[in-house]
Each structure stands twice: as structure tokens, then as C-alpha cells.
C-alpha positions in Angstrom: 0.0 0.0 0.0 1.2 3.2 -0.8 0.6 7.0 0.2 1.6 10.6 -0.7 1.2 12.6 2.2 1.0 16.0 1.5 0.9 18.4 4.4 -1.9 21.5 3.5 -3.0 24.5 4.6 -6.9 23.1 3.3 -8.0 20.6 0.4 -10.4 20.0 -1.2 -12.5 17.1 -3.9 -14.9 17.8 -6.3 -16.7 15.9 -8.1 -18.8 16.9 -11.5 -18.4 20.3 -10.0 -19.9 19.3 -6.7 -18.4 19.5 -3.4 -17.2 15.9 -2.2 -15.0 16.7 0.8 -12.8 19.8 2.3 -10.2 19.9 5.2 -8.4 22.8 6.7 -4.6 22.4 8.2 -3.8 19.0 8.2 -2.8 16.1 5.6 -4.1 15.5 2.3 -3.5 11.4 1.4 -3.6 9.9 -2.0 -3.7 6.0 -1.2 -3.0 2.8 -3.7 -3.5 -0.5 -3.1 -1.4 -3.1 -4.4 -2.0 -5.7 -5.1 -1.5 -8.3 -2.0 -2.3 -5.4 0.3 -4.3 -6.4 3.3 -5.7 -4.9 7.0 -1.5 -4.8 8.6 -0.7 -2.7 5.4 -3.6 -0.5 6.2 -2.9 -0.1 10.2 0.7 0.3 9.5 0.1 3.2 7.5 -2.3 5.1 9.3 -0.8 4.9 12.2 2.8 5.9 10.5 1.0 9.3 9.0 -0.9 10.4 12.5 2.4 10.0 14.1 5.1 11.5 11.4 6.4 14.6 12.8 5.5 16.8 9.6 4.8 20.2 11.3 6.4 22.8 12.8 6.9 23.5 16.8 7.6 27.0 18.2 10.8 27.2 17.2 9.9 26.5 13.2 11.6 22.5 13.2 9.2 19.8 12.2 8.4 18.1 15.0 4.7 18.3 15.9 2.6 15.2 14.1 -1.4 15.4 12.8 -2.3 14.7 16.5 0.0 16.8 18.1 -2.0 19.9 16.1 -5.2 18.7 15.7 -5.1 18.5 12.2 -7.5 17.2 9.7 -7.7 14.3 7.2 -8.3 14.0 3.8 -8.2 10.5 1.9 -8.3 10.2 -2.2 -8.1 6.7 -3.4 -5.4 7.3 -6.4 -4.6 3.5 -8.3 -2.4 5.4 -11.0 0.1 5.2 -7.6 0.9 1.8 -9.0 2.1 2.8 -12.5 5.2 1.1 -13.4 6.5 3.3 -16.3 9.9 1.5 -16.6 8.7 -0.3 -19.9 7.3 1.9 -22.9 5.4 5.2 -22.6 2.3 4.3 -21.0 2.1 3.2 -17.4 1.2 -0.1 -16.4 -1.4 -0.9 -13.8 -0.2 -5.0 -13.4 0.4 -3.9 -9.4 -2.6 -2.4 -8.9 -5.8 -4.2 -7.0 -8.4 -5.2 -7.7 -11.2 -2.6 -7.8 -13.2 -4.8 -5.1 -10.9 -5.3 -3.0 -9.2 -2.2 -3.2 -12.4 -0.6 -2.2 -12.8 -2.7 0.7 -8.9 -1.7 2.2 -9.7 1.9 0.7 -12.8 2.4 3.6 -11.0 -0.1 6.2 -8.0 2.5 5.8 -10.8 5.5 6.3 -12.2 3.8 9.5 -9.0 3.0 11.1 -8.1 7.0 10.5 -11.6 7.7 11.8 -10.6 5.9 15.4 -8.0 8.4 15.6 -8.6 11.3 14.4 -11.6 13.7 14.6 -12.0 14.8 11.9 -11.6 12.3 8.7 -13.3 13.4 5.2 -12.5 11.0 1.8 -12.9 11.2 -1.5 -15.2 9.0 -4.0 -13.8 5.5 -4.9 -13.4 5.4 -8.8 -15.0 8.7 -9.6 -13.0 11.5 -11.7 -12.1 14.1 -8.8 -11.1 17.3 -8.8 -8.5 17.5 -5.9 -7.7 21.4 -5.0 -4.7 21.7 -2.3 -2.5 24.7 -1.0 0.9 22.6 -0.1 2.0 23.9 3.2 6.0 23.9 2.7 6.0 22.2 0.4 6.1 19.2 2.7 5.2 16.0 0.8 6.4 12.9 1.5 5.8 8.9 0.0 5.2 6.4 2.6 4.8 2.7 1.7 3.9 -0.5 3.9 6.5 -2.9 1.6 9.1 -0.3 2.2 9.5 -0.9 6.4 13.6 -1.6 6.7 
């Protein structure tokens, strides 16, 4: 399972022009499922993003996590995450999951965040989204569950 993690001073999803979901300060995620991917990948990452020191203390180091600021959460299930472009021109999506059971780990990820953290807003599963974002930093970071030594 992968995520980008982007740190944001509010985001937003659309979809067909229609507001979907908006956060304030806190972390925008874009999660993939790979294929293989189950409930540890899913816990292992949520709890490695509420806990990564990402934003800034009093004296301006990063060293205050989601929790430590009260932050919000926004989830965007994004497949294209599992593009292999090392062959040809046009990504291949071999990696990716399922659309069933990608689903399933998508809203398994969202309810595990939801035990955590207050406030928890998502994205539509398969729909075209408009994702709007101001990057705090930039501060954006990739984070994957296959990745852990």
C-alpha cells in the first residue's frame, strides 16, 4: 500500500463540480493499493501518518505530528500510484488491486483513521475528482507499507 502525504493548509475534492470533501490544516492522502495489500498494510500506515512529525513547533523544526496539532484528514483513493513506467510510454497498472478489494482496504483505511482522528473526510472511490490543495511547505512525502527496513 502506498501513500503521498502531503501536508496543506486546506483541500479539497470535487466531483462533476460538486463538493465531495474539504479539510483545513492538516494532511491531504492519496492512497494505492497493491495488489497483495491487506488490513497490517492499512494499520501500519495510518498509524505511520498520524504519528510523522511533519509540522512545525515554536521554534519552526518539524516536530509536531497530525495529532500533536489537531489537524484534519483527507483520503483520495489514487490507483495510478501503482504505475510502473519502466517499460514503454504508457504506465502499467499490473500492481494495482483489484477494484473490489481495493475498495474494501480503501474504507478499512478510512475507518482505522476515523478511530484516531476527529476529523476524517474521503474522497469517492473510482469517480473523476477534482483535488484542490494549497501545499503547506511544500512538505510532501511517499510512505509505503512494503518499504518498512
Amino acid at each position: 500500500m502506498r501513500v503521498v502525504v502531503q501536508r496543506v493548509e486546506k483541500a479539497s475534492v470535487r466531483v462533476n463540480h460538486r463538493l465531495v470533501s474539504e479539510i483545513s490544516k492538516g494532511l491531504l492522502l492519496f492512497l494505492g493499493v497493491e495488489k497483495g495489500d491487506g488490513y497490517p498494510d492499512a494499520n501500519y500506515l495510518v498509524d505511520k501518518v498520524i504519528h510523522l512529525r511533519i509540522f512545525e513547533d515554536d521554534a519552526g523544526k518539524m516536530n509536531r505530528s497530525l495529532m500533536d496539532v489537531s489537524g484534519e484528514m483527507l483520503i483520495v483513493s489514487q490507483f495510478t500510484l501503482l504505475g510502473d513506467c519502466r517499460k514503454g510510454r504508457r504506465p502499467a497498472f499490473t500492481c494495482a488491486e483489484e477494484p473490489d478489494r481495493s475498495n474494501m482496504l480503501y474504507n478499512y483505511f478510512i475507518s482505522s483513521a476515523k478511530e484516531k482522528i476527529p476529523v476524517v473526510k474521503s474522497g469517492i472511490f473510482q469517480a473523476m475528482m477534482k483535488v484542490e490543495l494549497i501545499n503547506d511547505g511544500p512538505v510532501t512525502l511517499l510512505v509505503d507499507s512494503k518499504k518498512l527496513f
